[in-house]
C-alpha positions as CSV (number, residue, x, y, z in Angstrom):
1,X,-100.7,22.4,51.3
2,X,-100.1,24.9,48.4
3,X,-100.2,27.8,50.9
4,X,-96.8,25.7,52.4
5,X,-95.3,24.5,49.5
6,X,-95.6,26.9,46.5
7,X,-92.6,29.1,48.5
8,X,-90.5,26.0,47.5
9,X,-87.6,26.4,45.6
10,X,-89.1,23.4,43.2
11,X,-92.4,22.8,42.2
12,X,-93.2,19.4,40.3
13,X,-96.6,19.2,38.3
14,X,-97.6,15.8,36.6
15,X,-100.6,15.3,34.4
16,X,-102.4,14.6,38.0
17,X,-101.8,17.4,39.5
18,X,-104.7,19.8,40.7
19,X,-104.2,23.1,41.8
20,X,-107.6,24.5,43.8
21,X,-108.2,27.3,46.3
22,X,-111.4,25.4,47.3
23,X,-111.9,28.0,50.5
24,X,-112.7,30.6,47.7
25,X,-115.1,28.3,45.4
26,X,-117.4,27.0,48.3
27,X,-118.1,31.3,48.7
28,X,-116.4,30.6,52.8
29,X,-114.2,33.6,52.1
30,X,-112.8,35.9,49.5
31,X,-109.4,35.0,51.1
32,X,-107.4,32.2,50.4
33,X,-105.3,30.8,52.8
34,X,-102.7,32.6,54.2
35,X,-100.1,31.3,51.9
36,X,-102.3,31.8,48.6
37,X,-103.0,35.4,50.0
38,X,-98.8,36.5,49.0
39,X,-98.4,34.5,46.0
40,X,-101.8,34.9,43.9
41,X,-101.3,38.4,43.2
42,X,-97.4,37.6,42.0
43,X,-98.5,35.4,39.6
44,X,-97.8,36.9,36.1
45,X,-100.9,37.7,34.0
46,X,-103.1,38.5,36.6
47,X,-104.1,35.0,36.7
48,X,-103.7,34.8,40.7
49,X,-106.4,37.3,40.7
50,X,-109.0,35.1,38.5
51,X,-107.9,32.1,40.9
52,X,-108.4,33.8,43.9
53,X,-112.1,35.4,43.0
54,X,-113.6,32.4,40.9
55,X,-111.8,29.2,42.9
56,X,-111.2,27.9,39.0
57,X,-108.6,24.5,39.4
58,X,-105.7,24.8,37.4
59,X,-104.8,20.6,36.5
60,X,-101.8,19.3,34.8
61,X,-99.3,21.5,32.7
62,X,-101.5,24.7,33.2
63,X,-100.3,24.7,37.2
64,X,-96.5,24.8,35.0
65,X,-98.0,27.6,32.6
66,X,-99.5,29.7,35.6
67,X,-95.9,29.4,37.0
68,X,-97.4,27.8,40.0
69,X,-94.8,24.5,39.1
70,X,-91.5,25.2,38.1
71,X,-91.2,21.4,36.3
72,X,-93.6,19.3,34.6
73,X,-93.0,15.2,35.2
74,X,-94.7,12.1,33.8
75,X,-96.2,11.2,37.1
76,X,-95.1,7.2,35.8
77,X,-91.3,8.9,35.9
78,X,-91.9,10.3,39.7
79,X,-90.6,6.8,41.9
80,X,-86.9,7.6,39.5
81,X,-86.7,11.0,39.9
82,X,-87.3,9.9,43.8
83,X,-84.7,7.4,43.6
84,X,-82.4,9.8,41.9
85,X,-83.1,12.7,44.6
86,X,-81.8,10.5,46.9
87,X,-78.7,9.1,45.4
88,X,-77.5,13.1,44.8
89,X,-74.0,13.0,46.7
90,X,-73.9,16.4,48.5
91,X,-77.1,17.9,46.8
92,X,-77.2,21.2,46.1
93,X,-79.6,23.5,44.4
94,X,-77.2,23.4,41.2
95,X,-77.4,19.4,40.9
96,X,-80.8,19.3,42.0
97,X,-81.9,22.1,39.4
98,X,-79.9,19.9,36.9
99,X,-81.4,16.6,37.1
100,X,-85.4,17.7,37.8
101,X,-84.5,19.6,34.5
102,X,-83.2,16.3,32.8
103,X,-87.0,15.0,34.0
104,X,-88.9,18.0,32.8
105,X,-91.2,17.3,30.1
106,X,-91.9,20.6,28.1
């Protein structure tokens, strides 16, 4: 899923959220999937590199931190941010930007 997603314009993290590279914990592969193979070593800090070799999870705000999510919601705010998504009129990136950042916790 992250291999997919994380090339998303908008990333939203709650407290539940757990970010793993499990094909490089179980020792499988030193390769993440094809997705985590472009954006681990982009990932300021060098801490794609320590994710990739050591399959450490990444839970909560440190998936925000790692830059990984680009918001952080309550995961108890997530069925109104929904509701919200949907009622934009004409979305765009703009409006969209604007009200995920009127839910982001920092």
């Amino acid at each position: 899923g992250v291999g997919v997603s994380v090339h998303g314009h908008f990333r939203v993290a709650t407290e539940k959220t757990v970010f793993a590279m499990p094909e490089t914990a179980i020792g499988k592969c030193l390769f993440p999937d094809v997705g985590g193979g472009y954006f681990l070593p982009r990932l300021s800090g060098k801490i794609g590199y320590y994710l990739a070799l050591t399959g450490c999870r990444l839970k909560g705000r440190d998936v925000l931190k790692a830059g990984i999510a680009t918001h952080f919601v309550e995961s108890e705010k997530l069925p109104a941010l929904e509701k919200d998504l949907i009622a934009l009129k004409s979305p765009s990136k703009e409006k969209i930007a604007d009200l995920l950042n009127s839910y982001h916790m920092k």
